[in-house]
Each structure stands twice: as C-alpha cells, then as structure tokens.
C-alpha positions as CSV (number, residue, x, y, z in Angstrom):
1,X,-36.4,-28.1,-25.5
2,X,-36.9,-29.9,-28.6
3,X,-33.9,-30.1,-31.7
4,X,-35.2,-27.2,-33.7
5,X,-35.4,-24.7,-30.7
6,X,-32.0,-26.0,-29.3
7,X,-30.2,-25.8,-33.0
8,X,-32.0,-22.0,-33.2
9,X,-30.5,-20.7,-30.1
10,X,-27.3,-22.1,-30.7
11,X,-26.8,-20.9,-33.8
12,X,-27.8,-17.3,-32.3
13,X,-25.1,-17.2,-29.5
14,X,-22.4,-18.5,-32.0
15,X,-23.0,-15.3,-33.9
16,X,-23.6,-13.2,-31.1
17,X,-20.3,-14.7,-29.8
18,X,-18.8,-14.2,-33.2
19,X,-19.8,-10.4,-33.5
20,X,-18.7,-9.7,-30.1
21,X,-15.4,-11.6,-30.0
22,X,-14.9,-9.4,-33.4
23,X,-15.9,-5.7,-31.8
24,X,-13.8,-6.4,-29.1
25,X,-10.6,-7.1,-30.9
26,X,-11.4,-4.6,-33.0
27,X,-11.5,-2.2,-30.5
28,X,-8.0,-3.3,-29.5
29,X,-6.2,-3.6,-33.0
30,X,-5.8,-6.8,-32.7
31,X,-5.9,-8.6,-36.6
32,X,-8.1,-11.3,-37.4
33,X,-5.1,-13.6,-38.0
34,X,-4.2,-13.3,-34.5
35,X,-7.7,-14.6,-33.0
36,X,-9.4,-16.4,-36.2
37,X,-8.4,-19.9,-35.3
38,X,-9.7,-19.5,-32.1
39,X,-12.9,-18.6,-33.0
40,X,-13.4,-20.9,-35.5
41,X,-12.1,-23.4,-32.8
42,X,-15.2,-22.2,-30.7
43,X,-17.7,-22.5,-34.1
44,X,-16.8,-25.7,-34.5
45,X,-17.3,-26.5,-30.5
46,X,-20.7,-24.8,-30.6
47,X,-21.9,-26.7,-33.9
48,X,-20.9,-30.0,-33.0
49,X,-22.8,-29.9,-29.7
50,X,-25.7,-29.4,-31.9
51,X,-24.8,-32.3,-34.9
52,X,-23.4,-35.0,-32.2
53,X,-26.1,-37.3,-30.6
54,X,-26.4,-36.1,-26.6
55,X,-26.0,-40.1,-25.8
56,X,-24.2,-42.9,-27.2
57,X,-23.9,-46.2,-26.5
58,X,-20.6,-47.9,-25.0
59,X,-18.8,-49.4,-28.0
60,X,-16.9,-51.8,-25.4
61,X,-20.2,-53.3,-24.1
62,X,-21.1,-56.9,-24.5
63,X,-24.0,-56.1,-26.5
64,X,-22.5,-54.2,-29.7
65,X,-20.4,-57.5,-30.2
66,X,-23.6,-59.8,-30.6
C-alpha cells in the first residue's frame, strides 16, 4: 500500500474511531472532559504511525559514528 492510500485510510478510522468513541459516551452521559484526553491520546497514536518512518536505523551502530 503506498503512503497516500495508507495516510487516507488512517485518517478515516481516526474519525470513524473519533465519532464512535463520542456516540457511545454520549449515550452514557459521560462528559467529554472525562474521555477527551484519551482520545486525543489515541489521535496522536494513530497520526504518528502515519508521520514516523516504518524503519530506522540503529543510532548505536558502528556505522552512524563514521
């Protein structure tokens, strides 16, 4: 799956995780200052496995000290 596609889809489940995470607390009167950390915990979860590179090199290997 190329970047595009992968950022696309991502960004669709966050708010289809976002909307449902709302309607369900909602439905149990449950504030928004209760559970809004949490999802924006989960946002910022979702978005950086999106930004951050998938592999990155060892920063304790002989060759980034050459």
């Amino acid at each position: 799956m190329n970047k595009l596609a992968k950022s696309a889809l991502v960004i669709v489940v966050a708010a289809l995780m976002v909307y449902v995470a709302m309607g369900m607390f909602s439905f149990f009167d449950v504030g928004i200052d209760v559970y809004g950390n949490y999802v924006l915990w989960g946002l910022a979860l979702v978005l950086f496995s999106v930004i951050l590179p998938e592999k990155v090199d060892n920063i304790f290997s002989k060759e980034h000290f050459k």
